[in-house]
C-alpha positions, -999 to 999 in steps of 0.1 A, spaced: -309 -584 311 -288 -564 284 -279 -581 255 -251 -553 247 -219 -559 246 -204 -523 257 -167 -530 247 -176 -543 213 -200 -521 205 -173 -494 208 -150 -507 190 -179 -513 168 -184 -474 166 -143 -464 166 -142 -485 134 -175 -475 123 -192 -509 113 -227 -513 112 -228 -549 110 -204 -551 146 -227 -527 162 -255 -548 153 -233 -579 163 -227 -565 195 -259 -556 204 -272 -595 199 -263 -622 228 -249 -651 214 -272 -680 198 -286 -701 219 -268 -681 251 -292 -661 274 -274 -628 275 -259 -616 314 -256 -579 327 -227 -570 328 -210 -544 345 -172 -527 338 -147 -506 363 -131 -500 330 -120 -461 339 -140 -459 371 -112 -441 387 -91 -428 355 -97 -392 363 -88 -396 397 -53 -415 386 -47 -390 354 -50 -360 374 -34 -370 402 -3 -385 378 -3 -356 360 -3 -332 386 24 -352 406 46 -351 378 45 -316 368 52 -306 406 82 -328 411 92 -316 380 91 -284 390 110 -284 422 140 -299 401 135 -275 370 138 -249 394 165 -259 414 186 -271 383 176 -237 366 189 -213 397 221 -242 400 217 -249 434 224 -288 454 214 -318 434 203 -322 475 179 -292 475 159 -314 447 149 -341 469 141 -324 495 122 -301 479 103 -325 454 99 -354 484 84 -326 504 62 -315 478 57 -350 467 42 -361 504 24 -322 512 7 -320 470 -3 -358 474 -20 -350 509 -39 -318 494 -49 -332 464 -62 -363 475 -80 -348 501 -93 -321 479 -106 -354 456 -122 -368 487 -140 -340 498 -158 -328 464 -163 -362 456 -181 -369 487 -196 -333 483 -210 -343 450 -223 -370 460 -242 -356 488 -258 -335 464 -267 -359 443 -279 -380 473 -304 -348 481 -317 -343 447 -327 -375 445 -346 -376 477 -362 -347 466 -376 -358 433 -386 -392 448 -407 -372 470 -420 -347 441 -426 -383 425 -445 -393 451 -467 -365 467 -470 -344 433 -472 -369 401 -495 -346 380 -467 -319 384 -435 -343 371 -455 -360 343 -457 -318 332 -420 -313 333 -408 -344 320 -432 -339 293 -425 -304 285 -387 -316 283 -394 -341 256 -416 -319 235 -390 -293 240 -370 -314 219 -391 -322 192 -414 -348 203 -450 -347 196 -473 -337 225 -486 -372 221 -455 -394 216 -445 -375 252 -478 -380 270 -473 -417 261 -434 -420 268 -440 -405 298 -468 -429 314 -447 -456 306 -423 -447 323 -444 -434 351 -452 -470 359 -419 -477 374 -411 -451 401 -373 -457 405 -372 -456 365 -390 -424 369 -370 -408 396 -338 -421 375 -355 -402 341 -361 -370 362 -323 -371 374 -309 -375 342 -335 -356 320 -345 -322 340 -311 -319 359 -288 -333 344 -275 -362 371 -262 -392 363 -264 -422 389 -225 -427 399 -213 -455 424 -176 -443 426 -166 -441 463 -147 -406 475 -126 -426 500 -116 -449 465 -116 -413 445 -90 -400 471 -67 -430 475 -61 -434 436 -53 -399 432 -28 -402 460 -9 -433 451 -11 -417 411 7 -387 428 31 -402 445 46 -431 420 41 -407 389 55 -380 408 82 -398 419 99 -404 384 111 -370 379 131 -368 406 141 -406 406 169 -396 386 183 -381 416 180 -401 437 201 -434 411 226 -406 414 231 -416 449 237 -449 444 253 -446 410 279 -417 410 283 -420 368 248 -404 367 255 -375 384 268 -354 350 232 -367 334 204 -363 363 188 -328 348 188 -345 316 179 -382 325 150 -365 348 136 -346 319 133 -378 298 114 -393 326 90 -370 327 85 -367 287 81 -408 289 56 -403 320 37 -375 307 31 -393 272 20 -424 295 -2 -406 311 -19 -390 280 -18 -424 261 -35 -442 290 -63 -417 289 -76 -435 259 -84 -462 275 -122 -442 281 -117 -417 256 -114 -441 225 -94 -413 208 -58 -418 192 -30 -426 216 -7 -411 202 -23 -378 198 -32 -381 231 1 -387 247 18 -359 225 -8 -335 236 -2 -342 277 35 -341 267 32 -305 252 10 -293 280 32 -308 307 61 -298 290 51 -259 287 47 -260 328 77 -279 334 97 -251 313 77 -222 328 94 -235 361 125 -243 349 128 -205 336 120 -192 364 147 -208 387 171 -196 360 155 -161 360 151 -155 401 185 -180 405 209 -154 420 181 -148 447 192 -180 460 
């Protein structure tokens, strides 16, 4: 059973407090501490680059259009088109080098549970050589590695992590895929949701450029903000930093409608 608590001991570290690091690595008194397990950010790539890239290419196809001054109506179709063809591509692209990753992963793993298995002499070697390598005593290695020897799933798990650098993931690609599609398509929407209010609500037509540009500031800033949920880091810096890197492609776009708009 682990007695850490992850979240506090995070918080422990952001603020850095010995005493709530130590706190949060104790169970409670007189409470037998329970493994726990958190999803926290399981998928937060997958919905970050998927938002992000959703936005930026919606974006685009109205900061192009609005740049060369063509139909309010060339917008949607172009930024729904590109909203439903980008979502399909990446999410498919997520799918498959998830699942190719973890295929990989899958063989290496078979294949040092079978070095562990038929060759012992030869992994104790590496996985000793790997500690020394990093400053451990010949004997401090011979003896962490024998006790973890003892336990062959432990091992194979050491040998993954330590000689090539796997870590154990359970994230599904199918899961992978389907969280950067639906991030693609609702945070790709807001840019050119101003467009389509405009429909219903003729005052806005004078406003949609600007009104869609303000969308996808606030959505960009969301995006970065929410990637501190893993990241621990400032949200603020972190949204203002996906706003200026958002914001450069979304101009670079615009430009260019303005620049290539009497080819139109």
């Amino acid at each position: 059973m682990l007695t850490r608590r992850l979240d506090e001991a995070k918080e422990a570290w952001k603020r850095r407090d010995p005493e709530a690091a130590r706190r949060a690595h104790l169970p409670p008194a007189g409470i037998q501490a329970e493994e726990k397990h958190t999803t926290k950010g399981k998928y937060l790539k997958s919905i970050i680059y998927g938002g992000l890239d959703g936005t930026i290419t919606t974006f685009a196809a109205a900061a192009g259009v609005a740049g060369a001054a063509l139909s309010p109506g060339v917008v949607l179709i172009v930024g729904l088109a590109n909203l439903l063809a980008d979502g399909l591509s990446m999410s498919i692209g997520d799918y498959l080098s998830s699942k190719s990753e973890a295929e990989y992963e899958a063989a290496e793993r078979e294949r040092e549970a079978w070095e562990v298995e038929n060759y012992p002499e030869g992994e104790k070697v590496e996985l000793e050589e790997i500690y020394t390598a990093r400053g451990m005593s010949k004997e401090d290695a011979h003896a962490a590695v024998e006790i973890i020897a003892k336990d062959k799933k432990a091992w194979v798990d050491t040998m993954m992590v330590e000689e090539l650098g796997i870590m154990q993931s359970d994230e599904s690609p199918t899961a992978n895929a389907i969280a950067t599609f639906i991030s693609f398509g609702l945070f790709g929407f807001l840019p050119i949701s101003a467009y389509v209010l405009a429909l219903f609500i003729p005052s806005l037509d004078a406003i949609r450029f600007p009104l869609a540009c303000v969308l996808t500031g606030v959505t960009l800033f969301s995006l970065g903000a929410l990637k501190t949920i893993i990241t621990g880091k400032k949200w603020l810096k972190s949204g203002l930093e996906m706003l200026l890197v958002g914001g450069i492609a979304a101009s670079a776009a615009y430009l260019v409608g303005m620049l290539l708009g009497g080819l139109a």
